[in-house]
BAKE-204427 format. One record per residue (C-alpha): x, y, z. Coordinates in steps of 0.5 Angstrom, whole numbers, padded with zeros to 4 digits, always signed. Example, Ala and Ser with C-alpha at 12.3 -4.5 7.8 and 13.67 -1.06 7.14 Angstrom:
! BAKE-204427
+0025-0009+0016+0027-0002+0014
***
This chain:
! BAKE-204427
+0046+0008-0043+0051+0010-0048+0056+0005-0049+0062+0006-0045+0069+0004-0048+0073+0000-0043+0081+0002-0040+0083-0006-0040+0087-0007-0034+0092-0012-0036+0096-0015-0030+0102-0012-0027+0108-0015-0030+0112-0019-0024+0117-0014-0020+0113-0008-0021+0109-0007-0015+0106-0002-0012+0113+0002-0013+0113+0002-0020+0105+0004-0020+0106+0010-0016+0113+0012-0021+0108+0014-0026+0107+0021-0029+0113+0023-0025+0116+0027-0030+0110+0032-0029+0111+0034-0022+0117+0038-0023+0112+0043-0027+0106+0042-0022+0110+0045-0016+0110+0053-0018+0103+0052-0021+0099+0050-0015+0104+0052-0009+0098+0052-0003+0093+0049-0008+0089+0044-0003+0086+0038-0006+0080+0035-0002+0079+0027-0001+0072+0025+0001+0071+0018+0003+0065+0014+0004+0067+0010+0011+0072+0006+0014+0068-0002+0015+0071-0004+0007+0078-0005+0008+0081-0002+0002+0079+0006+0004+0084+0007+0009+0090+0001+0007+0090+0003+0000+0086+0009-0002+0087+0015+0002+0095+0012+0002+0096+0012-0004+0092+0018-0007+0096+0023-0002+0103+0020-0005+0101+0021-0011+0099+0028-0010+0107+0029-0006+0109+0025-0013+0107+0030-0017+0106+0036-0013+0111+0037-0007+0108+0044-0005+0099+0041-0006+0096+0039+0000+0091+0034+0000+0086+0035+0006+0083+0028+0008+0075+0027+0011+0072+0020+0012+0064+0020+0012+0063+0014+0017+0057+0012+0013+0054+0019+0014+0051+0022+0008+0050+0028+0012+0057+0029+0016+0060+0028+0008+0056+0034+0005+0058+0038+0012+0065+0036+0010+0065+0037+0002+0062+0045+0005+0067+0046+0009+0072+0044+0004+0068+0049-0002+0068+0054+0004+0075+0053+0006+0078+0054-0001+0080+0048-0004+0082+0047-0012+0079+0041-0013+0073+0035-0009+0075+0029-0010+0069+0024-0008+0067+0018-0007+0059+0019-0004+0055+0016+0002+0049+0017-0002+0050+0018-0009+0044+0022-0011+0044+0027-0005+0053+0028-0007+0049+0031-0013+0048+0037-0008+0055+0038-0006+0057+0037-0014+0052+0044-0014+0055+0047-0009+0062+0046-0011+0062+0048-0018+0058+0053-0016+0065+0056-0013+0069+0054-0019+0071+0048-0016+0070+0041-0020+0068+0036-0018+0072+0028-0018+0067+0022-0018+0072+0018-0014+0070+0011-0016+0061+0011-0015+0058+0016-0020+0056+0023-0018+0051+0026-0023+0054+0033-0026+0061+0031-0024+0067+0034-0028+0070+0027-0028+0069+0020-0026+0073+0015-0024+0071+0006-0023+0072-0001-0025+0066-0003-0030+0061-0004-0024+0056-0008-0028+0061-0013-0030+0063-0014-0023+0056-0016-0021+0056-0020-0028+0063-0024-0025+0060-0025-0019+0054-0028-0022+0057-0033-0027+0062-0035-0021+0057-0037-0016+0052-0041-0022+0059-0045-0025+0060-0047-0018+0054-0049-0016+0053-0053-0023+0047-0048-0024+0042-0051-0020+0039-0050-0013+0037-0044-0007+0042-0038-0006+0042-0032-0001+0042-0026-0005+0046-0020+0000+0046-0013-0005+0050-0007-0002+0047+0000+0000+0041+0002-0004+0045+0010-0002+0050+0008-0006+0051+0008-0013+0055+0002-0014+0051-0003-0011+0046-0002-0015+0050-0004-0022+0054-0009-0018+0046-0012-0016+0042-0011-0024+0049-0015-0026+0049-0021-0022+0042-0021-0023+0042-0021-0030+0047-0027-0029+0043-0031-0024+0035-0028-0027+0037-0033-0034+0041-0039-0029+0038-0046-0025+0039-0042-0019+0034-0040-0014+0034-0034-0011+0030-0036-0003+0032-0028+0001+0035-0023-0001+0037-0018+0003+0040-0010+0002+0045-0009+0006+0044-0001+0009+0051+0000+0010+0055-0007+0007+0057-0008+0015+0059-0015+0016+0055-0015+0023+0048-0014+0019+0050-0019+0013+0052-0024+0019+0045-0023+0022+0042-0023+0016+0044-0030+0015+0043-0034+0021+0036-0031+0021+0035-0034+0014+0038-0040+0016+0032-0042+0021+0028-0042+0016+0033-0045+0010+0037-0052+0012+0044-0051+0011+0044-0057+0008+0040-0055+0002+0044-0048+0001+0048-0049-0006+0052-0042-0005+0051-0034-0003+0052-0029-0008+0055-0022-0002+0056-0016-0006+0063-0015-0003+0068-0019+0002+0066-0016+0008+0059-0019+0007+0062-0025+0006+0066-0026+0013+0059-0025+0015+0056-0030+0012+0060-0035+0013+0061-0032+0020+0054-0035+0021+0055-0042+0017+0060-0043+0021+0055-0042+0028+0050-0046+0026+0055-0052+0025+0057-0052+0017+0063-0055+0016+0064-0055+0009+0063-0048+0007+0058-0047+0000+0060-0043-0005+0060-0036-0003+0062-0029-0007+0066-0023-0006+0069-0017-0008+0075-0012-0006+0080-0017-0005+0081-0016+0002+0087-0019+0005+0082-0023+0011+0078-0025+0004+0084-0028+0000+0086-0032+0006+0079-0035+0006+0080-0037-0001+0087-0040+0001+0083-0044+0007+0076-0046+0002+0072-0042+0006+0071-0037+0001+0070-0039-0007+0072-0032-0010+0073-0025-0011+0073-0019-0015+0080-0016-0015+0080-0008-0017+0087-0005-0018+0087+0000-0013+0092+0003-0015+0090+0004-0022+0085+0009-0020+0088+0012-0014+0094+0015-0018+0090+0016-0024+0084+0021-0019+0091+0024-0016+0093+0025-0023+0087+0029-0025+0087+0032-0019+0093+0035-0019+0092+0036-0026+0085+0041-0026+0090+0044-0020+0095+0047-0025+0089+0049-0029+0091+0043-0034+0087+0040-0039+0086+0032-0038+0085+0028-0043+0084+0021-0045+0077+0021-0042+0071+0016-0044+0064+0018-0043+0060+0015-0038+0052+0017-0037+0055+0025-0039+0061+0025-0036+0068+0024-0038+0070+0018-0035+0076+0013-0033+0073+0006-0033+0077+0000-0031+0076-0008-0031+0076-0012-0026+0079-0019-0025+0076-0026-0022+0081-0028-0016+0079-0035-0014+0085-0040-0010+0087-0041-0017+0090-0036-0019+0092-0031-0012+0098-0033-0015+0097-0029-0022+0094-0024-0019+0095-0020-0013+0101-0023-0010+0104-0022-0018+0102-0015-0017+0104-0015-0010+0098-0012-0008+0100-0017-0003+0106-0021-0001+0106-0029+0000+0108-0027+0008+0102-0023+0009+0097-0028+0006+0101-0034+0009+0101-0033+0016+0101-0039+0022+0094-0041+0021+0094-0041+0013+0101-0044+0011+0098-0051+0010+0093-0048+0006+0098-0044+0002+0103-0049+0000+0097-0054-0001+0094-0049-0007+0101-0048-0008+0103-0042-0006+0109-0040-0003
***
């Protein structure tokens, strides 16, 4: 693979929020507008069972786009999981003339077939967060290192030894394979013991639950050091079924994508941490180039990923201690939404207020 230079993703300064990410590239707008009047740009996500899609994604990419380019139109297509519903998707946006995909794939490899068919219009094509091979431009937070974040959590918490449960992502989707060699990179070298490990065919919480109350009646949950889930939505199921069968203090359980629900488990010592990705970052940066290639303008400042010209981000470890410096400092959430009734003790207990 070839080396990939890294877009380090520093912390916002304290008071920005989301209003001052968004105000990026605002001196650009007024030239998009006679360029691309009527230009549509099509946005084509994956699903709606992880959270972040539709809170942050979708809303901040189309205000983005209105930032910058009053007159563009961004036609919004969620797949549901549905590799074949997202290339009828895709194909009805070719078809109905768009300037510009902008896709975050079911199915990374059959998203090469949309990819195709696209260009073969004219109309480039935007990896939106998971590689589509072929892709003009491809947009993610360091995959691998998320899962090499996730690994190194799990062993430091558990002192490096016993028996874990191992809950991957969608082998469909490109992603989870890169978070799964990471952590796995991490774990294969620790005194950790893998008992089951489970791919979790569309990373839907309810299958992460079933799957680890089934392992729970052969395992002791008592003898279970912590649970590596690939993202926070697993996590809520894994902990789901360790609270059914009578756990009470909870192991170390990993997650990903900062997901509010997540947030407040680690406030509460339910979960032990996750992998916080800058949304916004790469939401305004894919409307950026989106609306760039709609102007017949030249994006620059690309890294090379796989053949691809690439924008790749770091991620961040957020555990109880550091919610604080992390997304609320970014204000990616305010105290009052993590603090609720059922978790203001626990907040001022970690101290956050």
């Amino acid at each position: 693979m070839k080396k990939i230079a890294r877009v380090a993703i520093l912390v916002i300064a304290a008071g920005t929020g989301l209003a001052a990410l968004t105000a990026c590239g605002s001196n650009s707008a007024s030239n998009g507008d006679s360029d691309s009047k009527g230009k549509t740009i099509a946005l084509l996500l994956p699903e709606t069972k992880t959270t972040r899609y539709e809170a942050f994604d979708k809303p901040l990419f189309e205000a983005k786009v209105k930032e910058l380019c009053a007159s563009c139109k961004v036609n919004y297509l969620n797949a549901d999981q549905d590799a074949s519903k997202q290339q009828q998707q895709a194909q009805s946006a070719i078809t109905n003339g768009a300037s510009v995909l902008v896709l975050d794939p079911v199915d990374g490899k059959a998203a090469a077939g949309v990819v195709k068919s696209a260009q073969s219009s004219k109309i480039p094509v935007v990896a939106y967060d998971r590689f589509v091979e072929g892709a003009n431009y491809y947009l993610s937070f360091n995959n691998e290192r998320v899962g090499e974040l996730q690994g190194t959590a799990l062993a430091e918490a558990t002192g490096n030894k016993g028996k874990i449960l191992m809950l991957n992502g969608a082998p469909t989707d490109p992603n989870a394979a890169q978070f799964k060699a990471g952590a796995h990179k991490v774990l294969d070298a620790s005194g950790l013991k893998v008992v089951a490990e489970y791919d979790n065919p569309d990373w839907s919480p309810d299958n992460a639950q079933k799957f680890t109350s089934s392992q729970l009646t052969n395992i002791d949950p008592a003898d279970l050091a912590g649970v590596y889930a690939a993202n926070d939505g697993q996590a809520g199921g894994v902990i789901a079924a360790l609270r059914s069968a009578g756990v009470k203090k909870m192991p170390p359980v990993t997650g990903q994508d900062a997901e509010l629900a997540a947030i407040q488990r680690i406030v509460a010592g339910d979960q032990f941490m996750t992998i916080y990705k800058p949304i916004p970052i790469e939401a305004n940066k894919a409307a950026e180039i989106a609306v760039d290639i709609a102007n017949g303008k030249t994006v620059t400042g690309t890294t090379d990923f796989q053949g691809v010209k690439s924008f790749i981000f770091d991620p961040v470890v957020v555990t109880k201690d550091n919610v604080k410096d992390t997304v609320v400092k970014d204000n990616f959430y305010k105290v009052a939404d993590i603090c609720t009734a059922d978790f203001k003790a626990a907040c001022a207990a970690a101290g956050i207020s």
